[in-house]
Each structure stands twice: as C-alpha cells, then as structure tokens.
N, C-alpha and C positions, 0 to 999 in steps of 0.2 A: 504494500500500500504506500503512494508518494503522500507525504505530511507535505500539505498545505503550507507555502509561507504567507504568516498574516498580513495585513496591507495595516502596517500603524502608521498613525502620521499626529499633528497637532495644530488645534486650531487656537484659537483666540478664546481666554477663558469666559464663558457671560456665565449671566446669574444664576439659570435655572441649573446649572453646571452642579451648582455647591448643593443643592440636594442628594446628587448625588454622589461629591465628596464627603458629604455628612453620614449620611448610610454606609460607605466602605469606612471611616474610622471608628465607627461603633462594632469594629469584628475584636473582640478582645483579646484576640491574638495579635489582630495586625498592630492594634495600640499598643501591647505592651512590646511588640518590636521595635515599635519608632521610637517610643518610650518620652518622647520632650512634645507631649500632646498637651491638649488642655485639661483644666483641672476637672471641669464637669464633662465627660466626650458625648452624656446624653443630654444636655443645654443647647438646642437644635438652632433659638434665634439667637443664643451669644455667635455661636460657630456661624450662622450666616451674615451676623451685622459686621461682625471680624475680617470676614472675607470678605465682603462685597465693596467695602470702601476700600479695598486694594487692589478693583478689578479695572478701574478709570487712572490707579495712578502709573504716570510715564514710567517713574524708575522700576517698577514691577513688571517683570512679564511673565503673565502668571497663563498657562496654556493648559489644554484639556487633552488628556491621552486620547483620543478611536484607535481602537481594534477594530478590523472591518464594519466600521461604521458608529461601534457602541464603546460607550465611556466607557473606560476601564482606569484610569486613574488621573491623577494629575502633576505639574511639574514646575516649577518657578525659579526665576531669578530675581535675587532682591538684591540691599547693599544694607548690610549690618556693620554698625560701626565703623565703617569707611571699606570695608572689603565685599567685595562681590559674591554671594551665596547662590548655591543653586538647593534646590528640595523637591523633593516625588513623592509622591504615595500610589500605590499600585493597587486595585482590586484585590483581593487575595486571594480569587477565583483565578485570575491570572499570572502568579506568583510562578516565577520559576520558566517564564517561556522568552527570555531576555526583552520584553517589554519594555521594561525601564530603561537596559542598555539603550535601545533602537532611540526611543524618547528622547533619552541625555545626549545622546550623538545629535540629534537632530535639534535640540535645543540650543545647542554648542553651537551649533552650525549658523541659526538666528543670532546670536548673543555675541558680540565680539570682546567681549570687557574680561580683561585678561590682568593680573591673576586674577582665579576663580575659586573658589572654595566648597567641599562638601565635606557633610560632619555623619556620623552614625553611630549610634549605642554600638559600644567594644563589642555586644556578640549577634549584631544582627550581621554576620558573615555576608549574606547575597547585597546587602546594600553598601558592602565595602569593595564588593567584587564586581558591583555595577559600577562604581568609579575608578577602582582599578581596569576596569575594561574600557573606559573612557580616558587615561592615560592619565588622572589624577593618581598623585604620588602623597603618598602617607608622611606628613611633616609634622605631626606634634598629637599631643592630647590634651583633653581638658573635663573636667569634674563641674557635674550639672545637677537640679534636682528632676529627677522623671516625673513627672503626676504619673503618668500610667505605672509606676511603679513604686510608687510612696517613698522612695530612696534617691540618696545622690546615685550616679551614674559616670562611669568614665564616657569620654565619645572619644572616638578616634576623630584627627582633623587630615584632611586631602586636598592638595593643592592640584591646582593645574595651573604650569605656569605661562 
C-alpha cells in the first residue's frame, strides 16, 4: 500500500481558528507536554480574548496548521524580550506524522528574522527533535513554573542562527 503524503500548508490565523486551538489544549496529555500553558486550560473566553488581540498585531505571525484541508494545529512567531520566538501546538491526533516539522520549515520560510528561538519542556523529546530537524541548535536552559504541571520545569532553549 503507497502512504499518502499529506498536503500541509499555513494560512493566516483568524478567529474562528482559536476554537479550535482551545479544544486541542484541553487533551491532558498534550498540556502536560507543553507544560508552560495557562493556568485555567478549561477558561474557554480567557484563552480566546488572549489570543484574539494577537491575531491583528504586525509583530505576531500567528498561522493555522491544514492537513489536507483540516486544522490540525497551530504555529507563531512573536518577539519576547527582544528575541525572536517561534511556538506550535499540534492536534494530538496528528502527533508523530512530522506535521510540525513540514509547519516550522515553512514558517521559516515566511519569517526572515534571524536569530530565532525555540524552547521545550527537557522531556517533551519530539518537540526538541522538530527543531532539531529544523536546524535549530540547543544553546542553553532555563527553569520555569509549568501550570500544566504545578512544578518549576527545566526547558531546553534552541537557537537558529
């Protein structure tokens, strides 16, 4: 049998979007992977009045995963404290089919702002290994408190320079 390759791409994030990035971080798995979520992840209109006045500003480019057509996660560029960030969240019904990689390459591709930064809780392995497969290079660490996990947290930091 030939496995199908998906048609993922990214569009421009709009509103109706965050419902259902609000629905994918209420999986308590996928929350306690990401681990630096919010403190309530069932606070349905904090999570979209949060999101939504980030979806008009210039320096955010906050983009909506399709998998052959259907949302399956999302992915952003912001600037925290003068350095350029990038962030995804994946469906977790699509975890594991290099989604996120295809995403982060192609976000890269839009985004020229270089250095560029991504962070991950020390043992969420596959979201260290989607930026390792994106050619960001592991430069430091640093200690966080999780909500999804009521504890400080190490994160691994990854540069791309």
């Amino acid at each position: 049998m030939t496995r199908m390759t998906p048609d993922i791409h990214l569009r421009k994030t709009i509103l109706s979007d965050l419902d259902y990035f609000f629905t994918f971080q209420l999986d308590e798995e996928a929350n306690y992977m990401a681990a630096f979520g919010a403190k309530d992840p069932n606070d349905k209109e904090s999570y979209i009045q949060k999101y939504a006045k980030f979806l008009d500003d210039p320096t955010i480019h906050m983009r909506t995963i399709l998998v052959n057509g259907v949302i399956a996660g999302s992915i952003a560029q912001f600037v925290m404290h003068g350095d350029a960030e990038v962030t995804y969240w994946i469906d977790k019904a699509y975890w594991g089919q290099g989604i996120a990689t295809a995403a982060l390459r192609q976000l890269l591709s839009e985004v020229s702002i270089r250095p560029v930064f991504g962070r991950a809780v020390f043992d969420n392995i596959g979201s260290q290994r989607v930026l390792e497969k994106c050619g960001f290079v592991k430069v430091g660490t640093d200690k966080g408190f999780a909500n999804a996990r009521q504890a400080e947290v190490e994160e691994v930091i990854y540069e791309l320079p």
